[in-house]
LOKE-6141 format. One record per atom (N, C-alpha, C): residue number from 1; residue in three letters; atom name; x, y, z. Coordinates in steps of 0.001 Angstrom, whole numbers, m for minus. Example, Ala and Ser with C-alpha at 12.3 -4.5 7.8 and 13.67 -1.06 7.14 Angstrom:
2
     i    aa   at        xx        yy        zz
     1   ALA    N     13190     m5690      7800
     1   ALA   CA     12300     m4500      7800
     1   ALA    C     13200     m3300      7800
     2   SER    N     12850     m2250      7080
     2   SER   CA     13670     m1060      7140
     2   SER    C     12900        30      7870
//
This chain:
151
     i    aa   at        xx        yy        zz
     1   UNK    N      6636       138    m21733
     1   UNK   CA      7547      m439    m20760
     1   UNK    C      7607       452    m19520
     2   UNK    N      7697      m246    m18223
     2   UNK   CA      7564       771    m17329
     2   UNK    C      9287       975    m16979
     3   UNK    N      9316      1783    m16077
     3   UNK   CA     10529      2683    m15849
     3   UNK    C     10563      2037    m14354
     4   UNK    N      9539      1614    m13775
     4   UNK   CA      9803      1612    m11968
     4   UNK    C      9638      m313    m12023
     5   UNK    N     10405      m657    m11186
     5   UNK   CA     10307     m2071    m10702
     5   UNK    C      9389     m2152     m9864
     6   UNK    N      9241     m1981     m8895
     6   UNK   CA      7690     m2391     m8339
     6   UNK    C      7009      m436     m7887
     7   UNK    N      5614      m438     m7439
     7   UNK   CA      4488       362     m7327
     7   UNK    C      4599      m224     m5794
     8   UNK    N      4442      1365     m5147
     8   UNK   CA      4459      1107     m3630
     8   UNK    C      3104      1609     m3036
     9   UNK    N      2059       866     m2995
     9   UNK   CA       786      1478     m2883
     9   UNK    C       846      1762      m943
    10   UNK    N       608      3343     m1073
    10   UNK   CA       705      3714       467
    10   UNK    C      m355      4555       655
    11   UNK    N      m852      4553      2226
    11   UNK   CA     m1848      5502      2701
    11   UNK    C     m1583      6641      2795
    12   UNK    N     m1422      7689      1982
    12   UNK   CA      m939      9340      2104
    12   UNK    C     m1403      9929      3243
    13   UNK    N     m2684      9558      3948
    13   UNK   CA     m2850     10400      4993
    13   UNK    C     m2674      9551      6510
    14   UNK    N     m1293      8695      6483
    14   UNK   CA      m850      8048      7684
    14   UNK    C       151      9043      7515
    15   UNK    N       306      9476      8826
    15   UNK   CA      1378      9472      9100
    15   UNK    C      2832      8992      9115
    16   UNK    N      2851      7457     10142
    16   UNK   CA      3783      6934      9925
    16   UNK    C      4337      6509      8611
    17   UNK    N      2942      5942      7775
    17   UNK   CA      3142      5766      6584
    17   UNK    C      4001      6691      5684
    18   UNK    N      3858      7747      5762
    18   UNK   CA      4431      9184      5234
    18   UNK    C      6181      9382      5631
    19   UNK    N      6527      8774      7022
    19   UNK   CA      7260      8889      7308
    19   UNK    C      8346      7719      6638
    20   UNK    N      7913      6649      6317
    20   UNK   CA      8705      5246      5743
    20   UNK    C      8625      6041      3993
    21   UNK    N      8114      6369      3925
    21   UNK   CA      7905      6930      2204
    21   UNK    C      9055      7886      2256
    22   UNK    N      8773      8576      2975
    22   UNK   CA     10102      9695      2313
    22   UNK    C     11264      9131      3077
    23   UNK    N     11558      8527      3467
    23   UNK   CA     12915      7532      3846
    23   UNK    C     13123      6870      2114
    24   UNK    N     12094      6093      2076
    24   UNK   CA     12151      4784       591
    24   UNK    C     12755      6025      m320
    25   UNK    N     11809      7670      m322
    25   UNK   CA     12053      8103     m1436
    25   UNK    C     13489      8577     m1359
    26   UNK    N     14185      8988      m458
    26   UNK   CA     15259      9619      m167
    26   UNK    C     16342      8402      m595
    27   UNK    N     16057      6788      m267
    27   UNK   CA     16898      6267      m896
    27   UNK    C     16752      6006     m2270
    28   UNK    N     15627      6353     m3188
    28   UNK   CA     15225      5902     m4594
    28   UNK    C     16451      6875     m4911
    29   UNK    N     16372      8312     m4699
    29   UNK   CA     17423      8955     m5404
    29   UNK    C     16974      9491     m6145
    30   UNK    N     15750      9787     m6638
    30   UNK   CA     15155      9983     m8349
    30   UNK    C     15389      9074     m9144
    31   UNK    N     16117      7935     m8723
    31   UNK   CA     15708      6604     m9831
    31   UNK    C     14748      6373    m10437
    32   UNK    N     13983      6435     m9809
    32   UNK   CA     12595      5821    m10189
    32   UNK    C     12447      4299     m9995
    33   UNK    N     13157      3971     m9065
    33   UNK   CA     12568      2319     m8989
    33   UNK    C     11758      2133     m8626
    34   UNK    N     11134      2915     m7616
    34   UNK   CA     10021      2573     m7223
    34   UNK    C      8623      3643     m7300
    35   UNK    N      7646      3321     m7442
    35   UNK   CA      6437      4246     m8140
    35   UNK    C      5797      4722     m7142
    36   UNK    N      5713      5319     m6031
    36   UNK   CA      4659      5854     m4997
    36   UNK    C      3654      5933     m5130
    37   UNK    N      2908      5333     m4928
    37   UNK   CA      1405      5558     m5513
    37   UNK    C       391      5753     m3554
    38   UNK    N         1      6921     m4245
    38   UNK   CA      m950      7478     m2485
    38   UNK    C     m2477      7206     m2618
    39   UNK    N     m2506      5597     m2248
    39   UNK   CA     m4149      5474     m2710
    39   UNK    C     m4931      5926     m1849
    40   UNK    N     m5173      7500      m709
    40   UNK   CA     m5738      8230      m210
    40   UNK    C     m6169      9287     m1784
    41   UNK    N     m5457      9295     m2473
    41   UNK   CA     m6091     10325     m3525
    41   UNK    C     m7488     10093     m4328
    42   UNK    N     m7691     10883     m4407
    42   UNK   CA     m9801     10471     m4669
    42   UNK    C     m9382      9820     m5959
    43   UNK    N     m8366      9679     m6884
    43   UNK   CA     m8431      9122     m8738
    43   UNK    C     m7480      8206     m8563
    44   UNK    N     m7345      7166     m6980
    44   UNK   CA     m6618      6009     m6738
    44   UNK    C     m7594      5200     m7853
    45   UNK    N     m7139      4344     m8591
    45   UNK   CA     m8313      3367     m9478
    45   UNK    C     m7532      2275     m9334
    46   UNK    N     m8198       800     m8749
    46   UNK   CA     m7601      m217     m8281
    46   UNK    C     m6684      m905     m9961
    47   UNK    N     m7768      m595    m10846
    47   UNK   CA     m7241      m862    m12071
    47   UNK    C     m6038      m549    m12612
    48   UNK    N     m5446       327    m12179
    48   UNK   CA     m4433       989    m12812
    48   UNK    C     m3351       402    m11848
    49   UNK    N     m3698      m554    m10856
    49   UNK   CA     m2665     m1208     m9784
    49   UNK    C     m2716     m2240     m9567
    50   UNK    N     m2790     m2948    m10297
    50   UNK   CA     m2749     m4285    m10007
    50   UNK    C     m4359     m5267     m9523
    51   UNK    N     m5301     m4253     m9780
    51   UNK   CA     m6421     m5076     m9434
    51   UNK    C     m6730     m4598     m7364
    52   UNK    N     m5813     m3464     m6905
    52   UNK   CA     m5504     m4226     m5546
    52   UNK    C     m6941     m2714     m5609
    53   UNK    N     m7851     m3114     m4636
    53   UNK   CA     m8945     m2198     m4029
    53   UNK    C     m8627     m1242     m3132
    54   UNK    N     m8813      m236     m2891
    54   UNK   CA     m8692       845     m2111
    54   UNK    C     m8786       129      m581
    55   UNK    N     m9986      m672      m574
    55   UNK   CA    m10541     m1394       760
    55   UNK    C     m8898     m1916       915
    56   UNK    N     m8464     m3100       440
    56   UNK   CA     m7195     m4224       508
    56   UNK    C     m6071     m3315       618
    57   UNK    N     m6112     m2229       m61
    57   UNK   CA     m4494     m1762       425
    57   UNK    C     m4790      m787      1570
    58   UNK    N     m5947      m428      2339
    58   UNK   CA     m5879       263      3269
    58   UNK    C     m5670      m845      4447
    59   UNK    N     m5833     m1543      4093
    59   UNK   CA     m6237     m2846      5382
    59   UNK    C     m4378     m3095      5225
    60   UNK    N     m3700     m3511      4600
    60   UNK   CA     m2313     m4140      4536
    60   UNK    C     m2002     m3202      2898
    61   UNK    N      m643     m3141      3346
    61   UNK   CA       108     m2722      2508
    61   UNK    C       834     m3576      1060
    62   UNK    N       367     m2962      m286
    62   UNK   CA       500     m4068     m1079
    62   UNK    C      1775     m3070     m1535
    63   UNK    N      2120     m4251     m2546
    63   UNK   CA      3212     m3806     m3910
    63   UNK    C      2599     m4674     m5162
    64   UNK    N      2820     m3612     m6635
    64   UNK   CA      2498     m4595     m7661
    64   UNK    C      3810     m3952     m8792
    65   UNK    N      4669     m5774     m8836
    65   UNK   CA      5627     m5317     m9518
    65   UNK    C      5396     m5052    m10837
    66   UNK    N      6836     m4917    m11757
    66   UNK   CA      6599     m4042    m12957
    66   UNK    C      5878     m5124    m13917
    67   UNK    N      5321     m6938    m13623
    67   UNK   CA      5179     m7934    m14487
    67   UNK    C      3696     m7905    m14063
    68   UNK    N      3201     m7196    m12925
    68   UNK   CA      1795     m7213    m12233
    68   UNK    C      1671     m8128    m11623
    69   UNK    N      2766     m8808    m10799
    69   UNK   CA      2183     m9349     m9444
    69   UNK    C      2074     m8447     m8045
    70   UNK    N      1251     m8836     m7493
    70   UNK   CA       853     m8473     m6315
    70   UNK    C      1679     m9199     m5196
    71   UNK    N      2276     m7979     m3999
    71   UNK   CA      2799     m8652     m3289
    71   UNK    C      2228     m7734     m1568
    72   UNK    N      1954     m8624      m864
    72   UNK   CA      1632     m7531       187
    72   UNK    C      2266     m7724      1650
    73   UNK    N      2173     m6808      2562
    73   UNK   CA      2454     m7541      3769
    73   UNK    C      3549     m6895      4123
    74   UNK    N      4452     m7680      4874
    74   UNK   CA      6024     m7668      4875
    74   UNK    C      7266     m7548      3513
    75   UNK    N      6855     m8469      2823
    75   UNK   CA      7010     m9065      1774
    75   UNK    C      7441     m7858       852
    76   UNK    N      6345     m6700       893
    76   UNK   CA      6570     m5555       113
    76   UNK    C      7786     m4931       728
    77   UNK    N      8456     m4294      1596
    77   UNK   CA      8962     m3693      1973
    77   UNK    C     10464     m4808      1993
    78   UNK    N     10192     m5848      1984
    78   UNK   CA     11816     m6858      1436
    78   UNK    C     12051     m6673        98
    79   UNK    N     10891     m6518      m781
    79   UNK   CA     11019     m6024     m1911
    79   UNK    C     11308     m5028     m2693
    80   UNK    N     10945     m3582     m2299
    80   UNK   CA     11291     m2426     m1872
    80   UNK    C     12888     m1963     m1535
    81   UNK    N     12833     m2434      m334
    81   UNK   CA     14720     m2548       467
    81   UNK    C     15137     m3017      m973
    82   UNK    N     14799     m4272     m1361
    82   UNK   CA     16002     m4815     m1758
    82   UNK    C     16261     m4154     m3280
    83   UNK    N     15121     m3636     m4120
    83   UNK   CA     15439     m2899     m5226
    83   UNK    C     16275     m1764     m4894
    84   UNK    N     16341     m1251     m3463
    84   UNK   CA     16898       536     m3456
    84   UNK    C     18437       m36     m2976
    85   UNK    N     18626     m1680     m3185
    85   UNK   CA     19958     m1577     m2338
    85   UNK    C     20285     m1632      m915
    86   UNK    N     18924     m1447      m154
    86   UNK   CA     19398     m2149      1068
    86   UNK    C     18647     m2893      1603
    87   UNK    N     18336     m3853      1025
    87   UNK   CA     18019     m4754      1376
    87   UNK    C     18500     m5932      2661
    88   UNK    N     19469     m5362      2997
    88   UNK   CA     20185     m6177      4032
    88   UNK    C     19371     m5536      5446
    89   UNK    N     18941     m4357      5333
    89   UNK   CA     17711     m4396      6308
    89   UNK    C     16663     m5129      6707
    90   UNK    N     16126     m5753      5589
    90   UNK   CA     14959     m6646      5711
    90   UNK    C     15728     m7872      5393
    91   UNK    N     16643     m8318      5345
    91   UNK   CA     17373     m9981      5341
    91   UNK    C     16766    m10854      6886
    92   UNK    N     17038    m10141      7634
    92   UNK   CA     16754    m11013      8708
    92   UNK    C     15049    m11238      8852
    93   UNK    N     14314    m11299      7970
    93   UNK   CA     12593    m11089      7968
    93   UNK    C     12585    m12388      7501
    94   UNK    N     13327    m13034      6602
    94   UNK   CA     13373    m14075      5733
    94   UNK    C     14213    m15072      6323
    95   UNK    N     14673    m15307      7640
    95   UNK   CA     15025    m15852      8903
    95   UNK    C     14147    m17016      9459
    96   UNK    N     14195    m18034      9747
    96   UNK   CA     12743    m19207      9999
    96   UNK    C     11937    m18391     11101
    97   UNK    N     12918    m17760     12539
    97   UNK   CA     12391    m17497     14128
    97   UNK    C     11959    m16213     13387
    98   UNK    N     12943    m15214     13264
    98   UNK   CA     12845    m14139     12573
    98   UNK    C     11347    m13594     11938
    99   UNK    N     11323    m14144     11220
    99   UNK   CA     10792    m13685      9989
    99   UNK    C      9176    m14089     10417
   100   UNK    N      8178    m15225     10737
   100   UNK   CA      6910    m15209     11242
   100   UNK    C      6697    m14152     11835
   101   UNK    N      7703    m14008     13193
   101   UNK   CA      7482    m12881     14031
   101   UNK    C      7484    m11489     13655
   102   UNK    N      8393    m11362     12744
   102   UNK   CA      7788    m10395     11698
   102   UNK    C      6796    m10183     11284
   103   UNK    N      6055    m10891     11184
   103   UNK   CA      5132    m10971      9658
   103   UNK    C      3812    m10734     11145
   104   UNK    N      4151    m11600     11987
   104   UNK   CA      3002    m11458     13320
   104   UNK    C      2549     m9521     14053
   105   UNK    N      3901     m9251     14049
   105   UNK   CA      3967     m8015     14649
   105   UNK    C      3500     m6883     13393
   106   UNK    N      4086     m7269     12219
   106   UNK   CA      3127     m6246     11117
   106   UNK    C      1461     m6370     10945
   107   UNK    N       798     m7797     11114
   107   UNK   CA      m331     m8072     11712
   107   UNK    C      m539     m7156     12508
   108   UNK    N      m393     m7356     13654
   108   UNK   CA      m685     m6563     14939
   108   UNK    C      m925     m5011     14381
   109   UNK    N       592     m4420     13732
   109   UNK   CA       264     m3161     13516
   109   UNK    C      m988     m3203     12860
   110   UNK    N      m742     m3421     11622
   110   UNK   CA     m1725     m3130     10529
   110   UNK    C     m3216     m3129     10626
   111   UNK    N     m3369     m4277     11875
   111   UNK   CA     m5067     m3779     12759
   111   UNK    C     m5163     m2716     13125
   112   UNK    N     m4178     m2076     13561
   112   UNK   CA     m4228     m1113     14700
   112   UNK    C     m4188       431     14203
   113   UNK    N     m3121        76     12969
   113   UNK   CA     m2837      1486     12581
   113   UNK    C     m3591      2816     12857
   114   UNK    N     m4452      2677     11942
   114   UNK   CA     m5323      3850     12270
   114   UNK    C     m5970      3929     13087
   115   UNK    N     m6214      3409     14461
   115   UNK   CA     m6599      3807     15819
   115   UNK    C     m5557      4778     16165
   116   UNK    N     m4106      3978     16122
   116   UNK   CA     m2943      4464     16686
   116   UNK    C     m2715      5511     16257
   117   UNK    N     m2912      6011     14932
   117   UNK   CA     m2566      7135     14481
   117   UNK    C     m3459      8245     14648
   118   UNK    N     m4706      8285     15458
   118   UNK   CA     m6044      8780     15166
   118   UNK    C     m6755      9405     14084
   119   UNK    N     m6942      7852     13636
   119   UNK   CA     m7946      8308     12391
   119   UNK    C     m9138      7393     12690
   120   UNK    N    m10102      7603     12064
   120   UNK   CA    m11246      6825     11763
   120   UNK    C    m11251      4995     11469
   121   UNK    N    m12512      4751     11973
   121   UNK   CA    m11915      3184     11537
   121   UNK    C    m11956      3010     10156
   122   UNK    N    m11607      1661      9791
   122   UNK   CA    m11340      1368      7998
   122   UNK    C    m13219      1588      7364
   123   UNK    N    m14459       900      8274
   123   UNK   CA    m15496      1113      8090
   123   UNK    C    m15825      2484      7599
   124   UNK    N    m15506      3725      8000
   124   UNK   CA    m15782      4890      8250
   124   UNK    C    m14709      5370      7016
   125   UNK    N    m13921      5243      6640
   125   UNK   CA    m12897      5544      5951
   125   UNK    C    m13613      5275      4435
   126   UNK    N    m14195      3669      4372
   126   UNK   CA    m14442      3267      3568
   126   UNK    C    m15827      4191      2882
   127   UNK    N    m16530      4128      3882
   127   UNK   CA    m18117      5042      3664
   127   UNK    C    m18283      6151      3290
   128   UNK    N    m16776      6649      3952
   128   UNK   CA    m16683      8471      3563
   128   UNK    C    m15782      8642      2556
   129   UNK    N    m15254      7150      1916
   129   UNK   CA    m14550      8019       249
   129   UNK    C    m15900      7459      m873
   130   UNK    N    m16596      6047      m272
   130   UNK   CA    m17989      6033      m661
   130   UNK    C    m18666      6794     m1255
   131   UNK    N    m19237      7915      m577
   131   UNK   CA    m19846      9160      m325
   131   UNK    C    m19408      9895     m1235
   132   UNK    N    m17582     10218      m721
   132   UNK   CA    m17353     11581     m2013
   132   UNK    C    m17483     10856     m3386
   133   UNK    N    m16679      9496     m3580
   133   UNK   CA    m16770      8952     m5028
   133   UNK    C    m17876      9256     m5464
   134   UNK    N    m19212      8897     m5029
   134   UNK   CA    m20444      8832     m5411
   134   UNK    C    m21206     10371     m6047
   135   UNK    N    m20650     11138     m5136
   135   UNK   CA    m20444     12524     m5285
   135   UNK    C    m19962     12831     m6814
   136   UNK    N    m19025     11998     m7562
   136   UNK   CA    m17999     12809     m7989
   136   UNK    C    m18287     12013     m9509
   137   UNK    N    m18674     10779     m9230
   137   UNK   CA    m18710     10014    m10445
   137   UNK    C    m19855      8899    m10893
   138   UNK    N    m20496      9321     m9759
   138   UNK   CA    m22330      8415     m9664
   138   UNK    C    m21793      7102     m9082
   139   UNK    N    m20847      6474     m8709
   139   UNK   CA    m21026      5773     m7866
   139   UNK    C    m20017      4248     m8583
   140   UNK    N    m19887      4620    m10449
   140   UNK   CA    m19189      3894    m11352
   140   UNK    C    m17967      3013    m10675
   141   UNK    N    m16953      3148    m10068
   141   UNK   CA    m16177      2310     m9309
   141   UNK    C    m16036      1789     m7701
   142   UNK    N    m16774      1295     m7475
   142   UNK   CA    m16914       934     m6177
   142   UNK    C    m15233       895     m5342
   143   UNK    N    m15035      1653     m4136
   143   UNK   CA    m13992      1241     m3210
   143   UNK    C    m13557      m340     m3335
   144   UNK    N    m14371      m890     m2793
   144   UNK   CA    m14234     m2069     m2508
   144   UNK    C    m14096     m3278     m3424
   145   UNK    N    m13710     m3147     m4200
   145   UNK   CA    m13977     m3608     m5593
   145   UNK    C    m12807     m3622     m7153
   146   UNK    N    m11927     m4038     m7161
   146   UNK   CA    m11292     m3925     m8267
   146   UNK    C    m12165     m3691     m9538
   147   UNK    N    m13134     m3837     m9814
   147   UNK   CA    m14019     m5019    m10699
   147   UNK    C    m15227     m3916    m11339
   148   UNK    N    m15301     m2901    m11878
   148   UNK   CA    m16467     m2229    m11784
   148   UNK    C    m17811     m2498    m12009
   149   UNK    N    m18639     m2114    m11003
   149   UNK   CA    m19859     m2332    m11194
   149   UNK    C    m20364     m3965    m10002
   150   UNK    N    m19011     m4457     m9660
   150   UNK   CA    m19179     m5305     m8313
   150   UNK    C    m19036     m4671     m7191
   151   UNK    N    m19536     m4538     m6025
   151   UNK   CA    m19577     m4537     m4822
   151   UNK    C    m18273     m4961     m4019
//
């Protein structure tokens, strides 16, 4: 049985990202509701998360709750809020005007992120954990790939 209601799959080496995490964690409390998971770490395994690929959660931000659904997007972070209790932050996301425009402007970011933050593009990101994986374990779980041994 797990202990955390949903798995917050985040980019450890964003910045901003880093910065919304230790906010979430500061409101978890040591609860444990929610599971941090930093799929920048080389022994991220999509398997152990919901199926979600290193590629898919670098591109948009997923959640996989404690029943193993997958939730990504905006969506995660209404989900999130609303397990730690404040959820009345993200209420107005779920708004008719509100809430697209939401979901439009996290778009926007989420292309952008890592330009904005100066990092490498997702291509380059992808090639160079490629590389070390391949390095490290012959090549057995592909990035891109929940699925081993698929592409």
């Amino acid at each position: 049985m797990k202990s955390w209601q949903i798995e917050l799959l985040y980019d450890g080496e964003c910045p901003l990202c880093l910065r919304e995490v230790n906010f979430l964690r500061s409101k978890d409390q040591g609860r444990g509701l929610v599971n941090f998971v930093d799929i920048a770490q080389p022994d991220y395994n999509p398997l152990d998360h919901g199926g979600v690929s290193f590629e898919d959660a670098m591109a948009r931000i997923h959640g996989v709750k404690a029943d193993g659904s997958v939730v990504k997007n905006v969506a995660v972070f209404r989900e999130v809020y609303e397990i730690l209790g404040i959820g009345w932050l993200y209420a107005p996301t779920r708004w008719p005007i509100i809430g697209p425009l939401v979901d439009r402007i996290y778009d926007f970011w989420a292309d952008l992120r890592l330009s904005w933050t100066g990092r490498s593009s997702l291509a380059e990101i992808l090639a160079q954990r490629e590389k070390g994986m391949c390095a490290t374990d012959g090549c057995a779980l592909p990035v891109t790939s929940g699925v081993e041994g698929k592409p």
